[in-house]
Biotite code that builds the C-alpha atoms (Angstrom):
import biotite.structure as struc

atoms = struc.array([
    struc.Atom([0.000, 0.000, 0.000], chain_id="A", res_id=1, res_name="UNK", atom_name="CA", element="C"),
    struc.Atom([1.102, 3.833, -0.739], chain_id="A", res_id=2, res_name="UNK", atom_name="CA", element="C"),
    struc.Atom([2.047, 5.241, 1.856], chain_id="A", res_id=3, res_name="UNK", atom_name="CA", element="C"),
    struc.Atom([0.804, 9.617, 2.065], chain_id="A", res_id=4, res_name="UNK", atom_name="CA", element="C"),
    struc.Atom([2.736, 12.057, 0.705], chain_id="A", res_id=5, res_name="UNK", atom_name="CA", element="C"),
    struc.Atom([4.676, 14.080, 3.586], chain_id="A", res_id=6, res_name="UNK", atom_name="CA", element="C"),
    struc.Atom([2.757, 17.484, 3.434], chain_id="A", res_id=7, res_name="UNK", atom_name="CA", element="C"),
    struc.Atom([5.078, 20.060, 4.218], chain_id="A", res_id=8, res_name="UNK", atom_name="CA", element="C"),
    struc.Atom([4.046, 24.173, 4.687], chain_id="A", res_id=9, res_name="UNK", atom_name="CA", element="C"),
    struc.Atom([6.928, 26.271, 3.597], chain_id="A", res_id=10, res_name="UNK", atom_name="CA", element="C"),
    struc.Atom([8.000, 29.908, 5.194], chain_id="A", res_id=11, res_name="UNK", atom_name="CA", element="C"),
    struc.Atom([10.142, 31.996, 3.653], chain_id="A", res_id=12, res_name="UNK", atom_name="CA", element="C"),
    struc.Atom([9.406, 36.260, 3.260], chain_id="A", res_id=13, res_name="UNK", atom_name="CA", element="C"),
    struc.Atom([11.271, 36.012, -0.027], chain_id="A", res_id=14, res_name="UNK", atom_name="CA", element="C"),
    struc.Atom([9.105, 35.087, -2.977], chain_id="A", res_id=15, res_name="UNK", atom_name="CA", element="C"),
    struc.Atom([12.127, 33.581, -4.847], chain_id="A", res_id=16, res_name="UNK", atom_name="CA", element="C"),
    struc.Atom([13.180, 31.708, -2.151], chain_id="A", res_id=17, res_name="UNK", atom_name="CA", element="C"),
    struc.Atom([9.683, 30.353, -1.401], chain_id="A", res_id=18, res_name="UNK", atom_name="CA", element="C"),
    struc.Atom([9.397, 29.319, -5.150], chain_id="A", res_id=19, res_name="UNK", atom_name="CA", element="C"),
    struc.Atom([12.374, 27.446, -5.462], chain_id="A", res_id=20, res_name="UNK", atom_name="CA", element="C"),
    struc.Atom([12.033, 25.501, -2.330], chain_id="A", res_id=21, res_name="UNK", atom_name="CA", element="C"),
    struc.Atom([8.122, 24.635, -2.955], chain_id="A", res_id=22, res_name="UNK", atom_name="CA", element="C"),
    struc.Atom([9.814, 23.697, -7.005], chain_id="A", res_id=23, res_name="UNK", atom_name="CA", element="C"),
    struc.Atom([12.587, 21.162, -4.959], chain_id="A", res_id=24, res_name="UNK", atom_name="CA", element="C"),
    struc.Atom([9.903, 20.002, -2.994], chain_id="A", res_id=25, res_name="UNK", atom_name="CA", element="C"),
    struc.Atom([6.862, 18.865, -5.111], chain_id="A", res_id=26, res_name="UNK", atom_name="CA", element="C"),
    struc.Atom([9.608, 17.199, -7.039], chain_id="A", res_id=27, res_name="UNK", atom_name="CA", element="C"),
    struc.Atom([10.708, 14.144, -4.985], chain_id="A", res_id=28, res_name="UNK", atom_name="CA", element="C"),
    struc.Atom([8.468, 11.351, -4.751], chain_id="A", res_id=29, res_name="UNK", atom_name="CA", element="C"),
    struc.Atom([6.250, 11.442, -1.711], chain_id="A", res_id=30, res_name="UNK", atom_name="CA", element="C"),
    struc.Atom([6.304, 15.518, -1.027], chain_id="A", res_id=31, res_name="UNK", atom_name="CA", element="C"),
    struc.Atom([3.899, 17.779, -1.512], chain_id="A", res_id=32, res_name="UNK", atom_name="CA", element="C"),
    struc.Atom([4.249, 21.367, -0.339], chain_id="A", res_id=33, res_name="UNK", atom_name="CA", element="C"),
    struc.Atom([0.643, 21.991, 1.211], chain_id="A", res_id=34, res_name="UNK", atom_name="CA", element="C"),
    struc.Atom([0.978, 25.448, 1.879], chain_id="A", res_id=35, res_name="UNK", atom_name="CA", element="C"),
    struc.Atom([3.130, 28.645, 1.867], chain_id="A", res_id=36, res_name="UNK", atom_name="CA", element="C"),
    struc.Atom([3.774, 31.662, 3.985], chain_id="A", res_id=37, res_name="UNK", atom_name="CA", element="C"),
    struc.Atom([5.987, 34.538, 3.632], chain_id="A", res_id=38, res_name="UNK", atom_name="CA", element="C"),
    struc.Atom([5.753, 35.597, 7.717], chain_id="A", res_id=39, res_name="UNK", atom_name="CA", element="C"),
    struc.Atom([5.762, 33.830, 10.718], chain_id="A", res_id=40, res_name="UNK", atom_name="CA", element="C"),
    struc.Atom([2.347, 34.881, 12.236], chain_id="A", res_id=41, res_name="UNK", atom_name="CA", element="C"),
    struc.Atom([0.666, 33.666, 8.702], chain_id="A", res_id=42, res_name="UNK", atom_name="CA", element="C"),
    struc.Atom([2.980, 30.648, 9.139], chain_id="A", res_id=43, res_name="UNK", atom_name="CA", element="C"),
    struc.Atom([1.290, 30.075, 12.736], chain_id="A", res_id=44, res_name="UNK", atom_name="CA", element="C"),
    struc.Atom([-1.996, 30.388, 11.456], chain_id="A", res_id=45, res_name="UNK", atom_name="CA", element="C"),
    struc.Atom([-1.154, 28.263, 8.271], chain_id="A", res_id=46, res_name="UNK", atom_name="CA", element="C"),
    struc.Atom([-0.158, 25.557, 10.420], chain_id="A", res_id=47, res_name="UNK", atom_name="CA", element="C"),
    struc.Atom([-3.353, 24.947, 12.743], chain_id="A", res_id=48, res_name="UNK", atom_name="CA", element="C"),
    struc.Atom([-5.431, 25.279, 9.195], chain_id="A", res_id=49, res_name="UNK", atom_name="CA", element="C"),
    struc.Atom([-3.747, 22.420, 7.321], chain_id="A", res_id=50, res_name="UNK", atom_name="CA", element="C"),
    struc.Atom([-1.606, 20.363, 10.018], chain_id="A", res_id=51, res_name="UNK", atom_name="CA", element="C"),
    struc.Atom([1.592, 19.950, 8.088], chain_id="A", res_id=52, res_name="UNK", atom_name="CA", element="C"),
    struc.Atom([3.914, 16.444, 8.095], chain_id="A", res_id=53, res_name="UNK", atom_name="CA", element="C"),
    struc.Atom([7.235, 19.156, 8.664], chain_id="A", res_id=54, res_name="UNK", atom_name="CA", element="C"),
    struc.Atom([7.724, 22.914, 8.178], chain_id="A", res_id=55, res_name="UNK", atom_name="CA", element="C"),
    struc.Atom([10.289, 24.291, 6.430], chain_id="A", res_id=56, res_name="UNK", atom_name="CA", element="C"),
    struc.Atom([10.759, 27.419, 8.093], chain_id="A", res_id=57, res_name="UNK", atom_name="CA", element="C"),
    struc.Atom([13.040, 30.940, 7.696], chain_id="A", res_id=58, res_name="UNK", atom_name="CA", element="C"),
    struc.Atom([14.510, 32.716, 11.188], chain_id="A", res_id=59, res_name="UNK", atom_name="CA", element="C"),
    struc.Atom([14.482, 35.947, 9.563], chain_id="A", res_id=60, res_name="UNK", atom_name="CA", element="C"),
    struc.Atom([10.829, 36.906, 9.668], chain_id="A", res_id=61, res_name="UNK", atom_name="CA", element="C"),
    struc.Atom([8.569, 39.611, 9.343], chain_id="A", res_id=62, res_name="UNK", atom_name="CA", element="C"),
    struc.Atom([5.929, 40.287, 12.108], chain_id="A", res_id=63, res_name="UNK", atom_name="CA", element="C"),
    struc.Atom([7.226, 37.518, 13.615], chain_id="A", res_id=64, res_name="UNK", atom_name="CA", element="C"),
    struc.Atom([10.280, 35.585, 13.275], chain_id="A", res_id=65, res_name="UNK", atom_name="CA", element="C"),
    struc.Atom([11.270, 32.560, 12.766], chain_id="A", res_id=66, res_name="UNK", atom_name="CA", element="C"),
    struc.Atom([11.962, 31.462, 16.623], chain_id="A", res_id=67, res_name="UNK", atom_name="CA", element="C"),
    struc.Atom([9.152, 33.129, 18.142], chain_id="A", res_id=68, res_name="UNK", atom_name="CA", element="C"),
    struc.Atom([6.960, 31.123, 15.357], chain_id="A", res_id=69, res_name="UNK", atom_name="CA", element="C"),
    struc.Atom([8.398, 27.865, 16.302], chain_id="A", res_id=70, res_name="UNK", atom_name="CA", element="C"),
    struc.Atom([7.877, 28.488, 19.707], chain_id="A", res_id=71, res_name="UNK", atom_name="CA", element="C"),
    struc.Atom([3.789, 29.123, 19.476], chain_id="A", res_id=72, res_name="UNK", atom_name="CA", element="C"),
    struc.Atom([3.501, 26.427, 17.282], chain_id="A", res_id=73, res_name="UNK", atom_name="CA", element="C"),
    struc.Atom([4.835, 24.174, 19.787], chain_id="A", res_id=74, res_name="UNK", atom_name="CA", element="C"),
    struc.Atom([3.357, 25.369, 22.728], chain_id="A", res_id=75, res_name="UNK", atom_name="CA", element="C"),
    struc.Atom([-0.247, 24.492, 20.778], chain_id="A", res_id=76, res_name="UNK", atom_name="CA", element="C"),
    struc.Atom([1.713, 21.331, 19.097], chain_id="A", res_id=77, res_name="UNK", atom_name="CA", element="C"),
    struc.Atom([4.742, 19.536, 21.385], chain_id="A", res_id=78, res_name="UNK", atom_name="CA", element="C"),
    struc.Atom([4.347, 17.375, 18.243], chain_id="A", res_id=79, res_name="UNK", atom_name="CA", element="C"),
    struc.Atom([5.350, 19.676, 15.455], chain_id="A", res_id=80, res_name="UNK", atom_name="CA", element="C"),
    struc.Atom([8.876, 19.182, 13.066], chain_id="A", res_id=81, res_name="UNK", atom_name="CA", element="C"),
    struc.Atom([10.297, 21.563, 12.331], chain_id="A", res_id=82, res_name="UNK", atom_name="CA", element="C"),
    struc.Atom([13.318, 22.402, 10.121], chain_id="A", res_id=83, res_name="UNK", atom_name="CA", element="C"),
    struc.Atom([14.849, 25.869, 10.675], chain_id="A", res_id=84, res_name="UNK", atom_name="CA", element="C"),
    struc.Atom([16.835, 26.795, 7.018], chain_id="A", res_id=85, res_name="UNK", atom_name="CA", element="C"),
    struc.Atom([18.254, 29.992, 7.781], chain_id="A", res_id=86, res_name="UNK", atom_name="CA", element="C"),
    struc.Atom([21.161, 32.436, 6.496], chain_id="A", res_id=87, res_name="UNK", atom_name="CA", element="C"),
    struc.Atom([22.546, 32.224, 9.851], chain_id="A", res_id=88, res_name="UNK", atom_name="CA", element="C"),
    struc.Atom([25.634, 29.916, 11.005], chain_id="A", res_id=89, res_name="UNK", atom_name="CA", element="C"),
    struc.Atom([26.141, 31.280, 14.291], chain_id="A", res_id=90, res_name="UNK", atom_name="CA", element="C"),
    struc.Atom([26.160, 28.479, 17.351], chain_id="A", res_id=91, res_name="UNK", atom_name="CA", element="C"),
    struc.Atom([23.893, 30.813, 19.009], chain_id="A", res_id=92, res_name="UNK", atom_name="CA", element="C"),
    struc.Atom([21.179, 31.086, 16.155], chain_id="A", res_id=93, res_name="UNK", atom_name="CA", element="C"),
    struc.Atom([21.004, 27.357, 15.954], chain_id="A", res_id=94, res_name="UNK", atom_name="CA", element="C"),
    struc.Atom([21.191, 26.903, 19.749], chain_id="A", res_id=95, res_name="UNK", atom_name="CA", element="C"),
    struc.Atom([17.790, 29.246, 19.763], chain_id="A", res_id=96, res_name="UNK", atom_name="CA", element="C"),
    struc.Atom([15.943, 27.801, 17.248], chain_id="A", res_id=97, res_name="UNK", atom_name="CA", element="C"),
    struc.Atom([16.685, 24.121, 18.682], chain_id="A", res_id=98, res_name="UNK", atom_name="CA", element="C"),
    struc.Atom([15.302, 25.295, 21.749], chain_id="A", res_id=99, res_name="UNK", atom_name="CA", element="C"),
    struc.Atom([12.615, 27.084, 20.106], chain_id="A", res_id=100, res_name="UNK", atom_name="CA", element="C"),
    struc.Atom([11.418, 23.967, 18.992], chain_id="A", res_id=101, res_name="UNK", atom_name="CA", element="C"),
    struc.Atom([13.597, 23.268, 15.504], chain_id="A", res_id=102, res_name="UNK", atom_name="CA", element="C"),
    struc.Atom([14.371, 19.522, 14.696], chain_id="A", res_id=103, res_name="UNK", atom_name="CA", element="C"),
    struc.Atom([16.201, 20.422, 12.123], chain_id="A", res_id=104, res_name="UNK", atom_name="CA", element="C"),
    struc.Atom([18.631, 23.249, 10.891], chain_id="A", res_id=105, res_name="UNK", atom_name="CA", element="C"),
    struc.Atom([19.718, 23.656, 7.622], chain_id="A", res_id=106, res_name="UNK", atom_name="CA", element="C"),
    struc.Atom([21.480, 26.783, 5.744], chain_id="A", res_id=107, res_name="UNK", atom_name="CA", element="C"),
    struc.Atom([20.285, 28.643, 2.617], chain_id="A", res_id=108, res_name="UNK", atom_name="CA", element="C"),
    struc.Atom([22.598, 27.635, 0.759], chain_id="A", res_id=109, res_name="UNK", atom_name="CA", element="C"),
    struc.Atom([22.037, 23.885, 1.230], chain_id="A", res_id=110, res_name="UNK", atom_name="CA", element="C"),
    struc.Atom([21.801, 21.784, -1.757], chain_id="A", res_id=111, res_name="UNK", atom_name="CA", element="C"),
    struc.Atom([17.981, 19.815, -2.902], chain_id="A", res_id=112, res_name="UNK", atom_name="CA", element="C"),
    struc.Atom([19.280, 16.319, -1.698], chain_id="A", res_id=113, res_name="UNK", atom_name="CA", element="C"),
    struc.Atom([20.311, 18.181, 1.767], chain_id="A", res_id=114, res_name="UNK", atom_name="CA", element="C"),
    struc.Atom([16.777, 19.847, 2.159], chain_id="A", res_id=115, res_name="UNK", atom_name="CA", element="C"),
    struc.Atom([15.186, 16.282, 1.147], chain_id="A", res_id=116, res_name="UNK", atom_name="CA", element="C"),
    struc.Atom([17.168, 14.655, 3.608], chain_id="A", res_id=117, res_name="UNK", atom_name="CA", element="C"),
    struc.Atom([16.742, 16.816, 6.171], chain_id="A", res_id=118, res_name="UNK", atom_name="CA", element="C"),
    struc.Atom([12.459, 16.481, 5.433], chain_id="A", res_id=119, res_name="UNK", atom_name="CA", element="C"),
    struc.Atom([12.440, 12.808, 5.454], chain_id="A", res_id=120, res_name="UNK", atom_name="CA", element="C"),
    struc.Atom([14.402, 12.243, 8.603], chain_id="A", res_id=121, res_name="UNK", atom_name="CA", element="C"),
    struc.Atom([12.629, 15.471, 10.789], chain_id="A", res_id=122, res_name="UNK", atom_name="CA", element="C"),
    struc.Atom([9.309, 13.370, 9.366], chain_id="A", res_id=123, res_name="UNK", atom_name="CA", element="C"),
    struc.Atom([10.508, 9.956, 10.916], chain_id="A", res_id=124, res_name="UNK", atom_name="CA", element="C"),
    struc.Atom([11.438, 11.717, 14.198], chain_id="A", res_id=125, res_name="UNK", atom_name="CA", element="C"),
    struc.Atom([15.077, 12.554, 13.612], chain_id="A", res_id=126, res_name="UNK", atom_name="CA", element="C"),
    struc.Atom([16.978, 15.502, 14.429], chain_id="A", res_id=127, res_name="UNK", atom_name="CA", element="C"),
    struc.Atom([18.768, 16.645, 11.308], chain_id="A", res_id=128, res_name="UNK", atom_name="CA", element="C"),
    struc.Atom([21.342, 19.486, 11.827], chain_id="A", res_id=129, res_name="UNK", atom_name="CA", element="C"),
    struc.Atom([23.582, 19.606, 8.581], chain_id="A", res_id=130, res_name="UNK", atom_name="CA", element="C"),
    struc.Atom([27.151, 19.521, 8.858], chain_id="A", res_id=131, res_name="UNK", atom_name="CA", element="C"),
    struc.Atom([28.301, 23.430, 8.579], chain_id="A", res_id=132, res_name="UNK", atom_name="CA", element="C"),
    struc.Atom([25.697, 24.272, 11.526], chain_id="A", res_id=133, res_name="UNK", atom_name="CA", element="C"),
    struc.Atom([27.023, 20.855, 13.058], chain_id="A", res_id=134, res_name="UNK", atom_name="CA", element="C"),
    struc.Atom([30.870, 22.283, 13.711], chain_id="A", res_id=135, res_name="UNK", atom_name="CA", element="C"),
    struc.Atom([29.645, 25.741, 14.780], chain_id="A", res_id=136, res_name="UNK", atom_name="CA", element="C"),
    struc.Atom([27.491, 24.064, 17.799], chain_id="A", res_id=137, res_name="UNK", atom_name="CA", element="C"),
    struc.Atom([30.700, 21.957, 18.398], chain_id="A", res_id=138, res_name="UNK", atom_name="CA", element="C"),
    struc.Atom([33.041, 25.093, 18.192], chain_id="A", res_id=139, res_name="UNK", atom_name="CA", element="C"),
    struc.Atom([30.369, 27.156, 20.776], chain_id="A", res_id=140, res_name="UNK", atom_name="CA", element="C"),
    struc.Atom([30.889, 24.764, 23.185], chain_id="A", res_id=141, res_name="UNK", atom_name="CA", element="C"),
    struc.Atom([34.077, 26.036, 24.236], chain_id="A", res_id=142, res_name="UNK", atom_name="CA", element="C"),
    struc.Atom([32.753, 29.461, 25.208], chain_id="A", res_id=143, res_name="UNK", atom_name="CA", element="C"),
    struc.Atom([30.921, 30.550, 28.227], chain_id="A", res_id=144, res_name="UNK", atom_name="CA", element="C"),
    struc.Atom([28.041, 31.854, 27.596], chain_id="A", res_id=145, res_name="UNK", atom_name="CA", element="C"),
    struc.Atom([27.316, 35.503, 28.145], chain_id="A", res_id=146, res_name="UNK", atom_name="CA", element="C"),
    struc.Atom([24.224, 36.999, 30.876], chain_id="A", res_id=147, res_name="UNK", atom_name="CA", element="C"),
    struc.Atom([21.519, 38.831, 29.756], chain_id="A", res_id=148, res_name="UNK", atom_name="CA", element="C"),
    struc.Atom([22.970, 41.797, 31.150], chain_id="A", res_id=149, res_name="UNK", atom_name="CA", element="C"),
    struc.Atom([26.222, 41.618, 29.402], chain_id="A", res_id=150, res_name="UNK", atom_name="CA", element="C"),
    struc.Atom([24.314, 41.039, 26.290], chain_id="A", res_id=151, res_name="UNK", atom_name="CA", element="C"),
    struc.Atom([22.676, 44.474, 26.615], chain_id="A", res_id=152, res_name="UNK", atom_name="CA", element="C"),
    struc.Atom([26.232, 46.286, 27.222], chain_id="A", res_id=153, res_name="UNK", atom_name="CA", element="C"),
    struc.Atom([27.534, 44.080, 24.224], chain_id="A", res_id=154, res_name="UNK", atom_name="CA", element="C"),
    struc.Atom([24.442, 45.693, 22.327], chain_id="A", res_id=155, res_name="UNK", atom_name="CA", element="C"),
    struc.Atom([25.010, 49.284, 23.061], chain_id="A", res_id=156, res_name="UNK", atom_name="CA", element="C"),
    struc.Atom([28.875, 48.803, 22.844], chain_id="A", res_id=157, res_name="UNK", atom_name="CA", element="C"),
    struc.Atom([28.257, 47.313, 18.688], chain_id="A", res_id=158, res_name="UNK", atom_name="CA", element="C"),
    struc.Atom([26.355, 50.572, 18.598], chain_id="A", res_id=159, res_name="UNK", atom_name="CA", element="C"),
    struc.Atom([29.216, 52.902, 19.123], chain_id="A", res_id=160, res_name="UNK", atom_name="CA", element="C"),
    struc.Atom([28.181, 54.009, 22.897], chain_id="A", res_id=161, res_name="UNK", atom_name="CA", element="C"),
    struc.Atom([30.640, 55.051, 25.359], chain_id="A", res_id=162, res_name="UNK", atom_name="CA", element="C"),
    struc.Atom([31.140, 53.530, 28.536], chain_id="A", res_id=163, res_name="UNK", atom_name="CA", element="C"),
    struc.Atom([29.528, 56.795, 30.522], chain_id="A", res_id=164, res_name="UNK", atom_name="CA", element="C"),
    struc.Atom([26.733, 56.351, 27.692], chain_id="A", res_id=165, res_name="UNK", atom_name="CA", element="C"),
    struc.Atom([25.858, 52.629, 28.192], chain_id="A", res_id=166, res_name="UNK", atom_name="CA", element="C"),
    struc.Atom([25.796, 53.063, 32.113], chain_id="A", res_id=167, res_name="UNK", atom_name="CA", element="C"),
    struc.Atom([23.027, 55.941, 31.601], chain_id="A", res_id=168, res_name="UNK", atom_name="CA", element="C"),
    struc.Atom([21.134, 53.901, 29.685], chain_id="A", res_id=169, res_name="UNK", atom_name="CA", element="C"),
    struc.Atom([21.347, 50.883, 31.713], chain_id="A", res_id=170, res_name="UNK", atom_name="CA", element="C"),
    struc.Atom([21.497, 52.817, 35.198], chain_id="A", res_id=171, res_name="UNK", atom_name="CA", element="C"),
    struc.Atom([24.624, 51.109, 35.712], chain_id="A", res_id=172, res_name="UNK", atom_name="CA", element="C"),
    struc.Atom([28.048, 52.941, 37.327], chain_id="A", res_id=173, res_name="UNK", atom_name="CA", element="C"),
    struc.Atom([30.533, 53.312, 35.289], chain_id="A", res_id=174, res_name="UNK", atom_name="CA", element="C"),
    struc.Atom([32.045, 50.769, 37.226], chain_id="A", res_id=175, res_name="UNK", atom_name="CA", element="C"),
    struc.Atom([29.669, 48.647, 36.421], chain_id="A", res_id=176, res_name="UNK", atom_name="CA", element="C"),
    struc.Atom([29.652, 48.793, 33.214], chain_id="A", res_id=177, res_name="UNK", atom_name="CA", element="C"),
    struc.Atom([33.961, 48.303, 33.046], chain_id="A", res_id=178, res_name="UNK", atom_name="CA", element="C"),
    struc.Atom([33.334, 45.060, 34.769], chain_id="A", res_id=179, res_name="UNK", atom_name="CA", element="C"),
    struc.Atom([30.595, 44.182, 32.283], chain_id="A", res_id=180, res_name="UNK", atom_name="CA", element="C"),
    struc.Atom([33.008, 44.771, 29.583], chain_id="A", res_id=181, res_name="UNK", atom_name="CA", element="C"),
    struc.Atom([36.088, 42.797, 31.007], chain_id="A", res_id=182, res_name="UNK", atom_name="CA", element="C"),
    struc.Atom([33.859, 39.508, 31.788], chain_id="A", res_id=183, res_name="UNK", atom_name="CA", element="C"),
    struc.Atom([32.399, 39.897, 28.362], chain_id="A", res_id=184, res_name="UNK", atom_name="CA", element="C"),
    struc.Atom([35.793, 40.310, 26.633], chain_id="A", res_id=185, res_name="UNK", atom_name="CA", element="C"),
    struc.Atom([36.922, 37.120, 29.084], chain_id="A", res_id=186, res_name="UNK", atom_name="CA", element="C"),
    struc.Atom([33.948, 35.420, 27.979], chain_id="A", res_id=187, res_name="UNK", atom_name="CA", element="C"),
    struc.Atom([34.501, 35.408, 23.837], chain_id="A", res_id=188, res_name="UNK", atom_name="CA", element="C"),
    struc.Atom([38.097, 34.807, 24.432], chain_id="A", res_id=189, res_name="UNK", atom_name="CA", element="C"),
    struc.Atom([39.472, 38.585, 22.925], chain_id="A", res_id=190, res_name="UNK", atom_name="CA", element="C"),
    struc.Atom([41.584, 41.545, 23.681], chain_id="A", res_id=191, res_name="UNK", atom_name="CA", element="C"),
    struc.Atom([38.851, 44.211, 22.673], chain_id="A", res_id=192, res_name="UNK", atom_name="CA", element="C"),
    struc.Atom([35.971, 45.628, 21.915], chain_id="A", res_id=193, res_name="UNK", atom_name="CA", element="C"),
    struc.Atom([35.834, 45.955, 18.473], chain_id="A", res_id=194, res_name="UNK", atom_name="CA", element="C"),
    struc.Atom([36.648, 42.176, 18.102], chain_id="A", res_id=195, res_name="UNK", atom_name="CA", element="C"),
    struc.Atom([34.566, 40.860, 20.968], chain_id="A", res_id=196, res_name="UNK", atom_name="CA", element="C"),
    struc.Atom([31.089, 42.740, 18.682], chain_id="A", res_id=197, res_name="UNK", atom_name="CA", element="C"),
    struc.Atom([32.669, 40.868, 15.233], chain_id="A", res_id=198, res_name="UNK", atom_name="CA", element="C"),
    struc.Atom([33.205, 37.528, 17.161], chain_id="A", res_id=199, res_name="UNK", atom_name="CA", element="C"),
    struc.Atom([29.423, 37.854, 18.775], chain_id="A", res_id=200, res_name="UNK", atom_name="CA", element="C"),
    struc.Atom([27.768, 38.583, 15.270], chain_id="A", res_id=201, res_name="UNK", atom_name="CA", element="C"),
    struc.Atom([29.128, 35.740, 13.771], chain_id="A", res_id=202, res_name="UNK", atom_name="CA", element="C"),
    struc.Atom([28.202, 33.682, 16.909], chain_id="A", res_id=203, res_name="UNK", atom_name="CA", element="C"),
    struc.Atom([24.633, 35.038, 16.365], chain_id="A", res_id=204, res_name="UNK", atom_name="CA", element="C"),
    struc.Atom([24.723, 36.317, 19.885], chain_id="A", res_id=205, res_name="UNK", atom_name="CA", element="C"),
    struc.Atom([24.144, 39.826, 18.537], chain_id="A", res_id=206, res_name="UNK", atom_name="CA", element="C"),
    struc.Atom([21.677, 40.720, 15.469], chain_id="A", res_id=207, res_name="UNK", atom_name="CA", element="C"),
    struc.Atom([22.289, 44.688, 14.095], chain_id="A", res_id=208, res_name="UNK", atom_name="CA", element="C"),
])
């Protein structure tokens, strides 16, 4: 006996990048792209209308992005897979969309039999993370991670602020904010500012 096609909803704000994916898609044997979306509340709402097999869902968002939409869809649905394909490689992008409910995690610039492979095993029950997001989650390890507070200094700091200016906005003493700065530098493992903002966009810890 046949068995169902996986039906699979697809999320992506760009057009082009919706197209192509729903064209990879309803090409294998046993696919069939269900639905589309092109922003994260709509991809909520397209889920609880048509009960997808997997989503194939961006970070990058409008209205809502990519984690936050994971997340309410499992909060309604513990059940939901989910495969994250994203622009971002940071360990920290990858580490919040696992946790925001992401089986798998895939990059844009993935190849068909990737994106098929990751489908098919998220479907079974699998985790699929492919190998490029793989060694960035190993290489993240090795850091400690930063507090939520630091991440705020870090914040104003990529945004050119001053020491004085970050502890005004923060209502922190200029002390304050100096320790801040050396536990955060201590933390990403460099010598300054200016390459502890670099290291933390690439980590996906910051976003600007």
């Amino acid at each position: 006996m046949d068995q169902s096609p996986i039906r699979l909803l697809v999320v992506d704000d760009h057009l082009i990048v919706r197209e192509g994916l729903v064209s990879i898609l309803n090409r294998q044997p046993g696919m069939i792209v269900a639905a589309t979306a092109g922003d994260g509340r709509d991809a909520v709402e397209k889920y609880f209308d048509i009960s997808p097999d997997v989503v194939l869902m961006d970070l990058n968002l409008p209205i809502m992005d990519g984690w936050a939409s994971m997340a309410a869809i499992r909060a309604r649905d513990p059940n939901a897979r989910i495969v994250a394909i994203s622009s971002f490689g940071g360990d920290q992008d990858i580490q919040r969309a696992l946790r925001s409910g992401a089986s798998g995690y895939l990059l844009k610039d993935s190849d068909a039999e990737e994106i098929v492979a990751a489908v098919r095993s998220v479907n079974k029950g699998l985790r699929y993370v492919s190998p490029e997001p793989a060694a960035a989650l190993a290489a993240g390890i090795a850091y400690e991670p930063l507090s939520a507070r630091e991440c705020q200094v870090l914040e104003l700091v990529a945004r050119g602020h001053s020491n004085k200016e970050i502890g005004a906005a923060l209502a922190l003493s200029d002390s304050t904010v100096k320790w801040h700065i050396t536990a955060i530098l201590s933390k990403l493992r460099v010598d300054d500012r200016t390459a502890a903002v670099t290291l933390a966009i690439e980590r996906g810890i910051l976003h600007l």
